[in-house]
C-alpha positions in Angstrom: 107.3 88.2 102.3 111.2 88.4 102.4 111.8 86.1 106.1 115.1 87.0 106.5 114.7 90.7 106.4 111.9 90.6 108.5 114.4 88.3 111.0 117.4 91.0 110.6 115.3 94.0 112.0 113.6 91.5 115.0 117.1 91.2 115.4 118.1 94.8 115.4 115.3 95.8 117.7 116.1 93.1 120.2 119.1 95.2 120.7 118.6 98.7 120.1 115.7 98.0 123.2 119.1 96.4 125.4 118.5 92.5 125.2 120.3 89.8 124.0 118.8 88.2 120.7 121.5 85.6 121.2 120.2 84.4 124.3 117.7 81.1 125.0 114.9 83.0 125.2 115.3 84.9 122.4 117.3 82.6 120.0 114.3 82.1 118.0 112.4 84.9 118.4 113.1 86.7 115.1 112.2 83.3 113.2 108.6 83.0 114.8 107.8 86.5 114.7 108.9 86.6 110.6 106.6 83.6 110.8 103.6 84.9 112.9 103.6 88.2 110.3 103.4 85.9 107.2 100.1 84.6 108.8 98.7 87.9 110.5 99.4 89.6 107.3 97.9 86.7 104.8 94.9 88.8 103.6 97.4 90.7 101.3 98.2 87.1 99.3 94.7 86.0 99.2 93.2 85.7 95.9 89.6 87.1 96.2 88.3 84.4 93.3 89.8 81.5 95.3 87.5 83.0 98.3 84.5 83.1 96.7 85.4 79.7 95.3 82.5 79.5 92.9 80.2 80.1 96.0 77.6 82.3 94.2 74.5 80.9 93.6 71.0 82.1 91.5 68.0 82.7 94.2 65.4 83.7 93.7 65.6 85.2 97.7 65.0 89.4 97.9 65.1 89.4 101.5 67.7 90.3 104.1 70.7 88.3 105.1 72.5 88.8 108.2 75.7 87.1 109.7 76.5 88.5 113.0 78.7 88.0 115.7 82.1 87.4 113.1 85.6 87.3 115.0 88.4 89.2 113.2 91.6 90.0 114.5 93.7 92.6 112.0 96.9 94.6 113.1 96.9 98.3 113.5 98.6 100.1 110.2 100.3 103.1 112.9 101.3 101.2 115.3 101.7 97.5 114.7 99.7 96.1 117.6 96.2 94.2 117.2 92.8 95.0 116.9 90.2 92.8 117.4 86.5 93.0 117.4 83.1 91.0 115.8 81.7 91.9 112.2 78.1 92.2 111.3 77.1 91.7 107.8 73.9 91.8 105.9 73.0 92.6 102.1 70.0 92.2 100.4 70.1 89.5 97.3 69.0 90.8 94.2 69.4 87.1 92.4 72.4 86.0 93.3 73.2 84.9 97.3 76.7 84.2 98.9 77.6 80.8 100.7 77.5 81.1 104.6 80.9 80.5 105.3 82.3 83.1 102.1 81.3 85.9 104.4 83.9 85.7 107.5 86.2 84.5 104.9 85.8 87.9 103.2 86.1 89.5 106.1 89.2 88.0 107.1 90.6 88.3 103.6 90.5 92.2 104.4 91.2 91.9 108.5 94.2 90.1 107.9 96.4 93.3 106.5 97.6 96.5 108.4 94.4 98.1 108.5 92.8 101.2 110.2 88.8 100.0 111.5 87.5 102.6 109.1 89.0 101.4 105.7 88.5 97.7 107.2 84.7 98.1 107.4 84.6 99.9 103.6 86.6 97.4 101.8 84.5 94.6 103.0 81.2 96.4 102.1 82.1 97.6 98.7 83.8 93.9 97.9 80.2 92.7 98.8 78.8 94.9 96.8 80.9 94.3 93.8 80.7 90.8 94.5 76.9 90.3 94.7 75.1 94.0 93.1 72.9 92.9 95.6 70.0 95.7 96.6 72.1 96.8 99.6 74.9 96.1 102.0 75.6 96.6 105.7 78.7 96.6 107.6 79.1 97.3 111.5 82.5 96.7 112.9 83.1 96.6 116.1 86.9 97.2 117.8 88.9 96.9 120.7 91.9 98.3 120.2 95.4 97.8 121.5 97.3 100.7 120.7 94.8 102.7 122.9 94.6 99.5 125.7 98.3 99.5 126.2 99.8 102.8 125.3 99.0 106.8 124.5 95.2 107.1 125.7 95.6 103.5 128.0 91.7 103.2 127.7 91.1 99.4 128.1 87.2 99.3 127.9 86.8 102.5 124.5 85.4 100.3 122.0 85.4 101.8 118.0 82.3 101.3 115.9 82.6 101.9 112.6 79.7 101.4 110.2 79.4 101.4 106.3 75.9 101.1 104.6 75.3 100.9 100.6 72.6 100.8 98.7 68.3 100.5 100.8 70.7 100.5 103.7 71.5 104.0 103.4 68.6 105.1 101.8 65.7 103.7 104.2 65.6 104.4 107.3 63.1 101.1 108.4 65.5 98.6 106.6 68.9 99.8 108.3 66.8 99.4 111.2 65.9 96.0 111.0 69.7 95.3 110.7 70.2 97.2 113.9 67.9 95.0 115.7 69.0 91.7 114.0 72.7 92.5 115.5 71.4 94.5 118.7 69.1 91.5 119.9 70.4 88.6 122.4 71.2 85.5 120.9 68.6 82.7 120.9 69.3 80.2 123.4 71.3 77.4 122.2 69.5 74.9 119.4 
């Protein structure tokens, strides 16, 4: 990530929209926003090996596995501005299982880039699928958007659900319907 171009147009747009990038408020501004893009936009440096981190392990497990409820946060590719939303993921081992925590990592791996909700929810299901060639994998995004919160459509409450379902997921009805319920149910009360 080149900082100091990044800093040069904060700069320029600090003016073209009338302020004063030389003013207290603003001295610093182009530094933290070159710096808050090298984290928003980390997914594009991440090395998908040093996710995983060796985190694949031989089970002999062939039924589902659901994480629910995942935080991401990614930024719009068309305008900029944030989305943010919960992931549910499930796949179905077929020998090999992921660690818990390799799953919101992989998800944040792909979250963290300009994204649209749509390729966001594809890339992490077919990485899965790579990853594992597990009997099936399901995705369901969920997205509250702020390009159409704060400007165009100014819906605050439209939410985007995107889904993306490989393998007995999109080929049986009864098993992409036990995901539904896993991420459609209530959580348990607390342990």
């Amino acid at each position: 990530m080149n900082f100091e171009k990044i800093q040069a147009s904060v700069r320029d747009i600090l003016e073209h929209v009338g302020e004063d990038p030389s003013r207290d408020g603003l001295l610093k501004t182009p530094h933290r926003v070159s710096r808050m893009y090298d984290e928003l936009l980390a997914g594009y440096r991440m090395n998908p090996e040093a996710v995983i981190n060796g985190a694949l392990f031989d089970v002999d497990y062939d039924e589902m596995v659901v994480v629910r409820d995942i935080e991401y946060f990614s930024l719009c590719e068309h305008h900029m501005l944030p989305f943010i939303g919960h992931a549910h993921v499930a796949y179905i081992p077929k020998g090999k299982v992921l660690g818990l925590s390799k799953i919101p990592r992989i998800v944040d791996m792909f979250a963290r880039r300009l994204q649209v909700q749509e390729r966001l929810t594809t890339q992490v299901a077919n990485f899965l699928v790579e990853t594992l060639q597990p009997q099936g994998v399901a995705v369901v995004m969920e997205g509250l958007h702020m390009c159409s919160m704060m400007r165009g459509v100014k819906k605050a409450d439209a939410r985007m659900v995107t889904s993306a379902m490989r393998g007995v997921f999109r080929h049986n009805a009864s098993t992409r319907a036990e995901f539904m319920e896993h991420i459609n149910r209530q959580p348990t009360k607390e342990f």
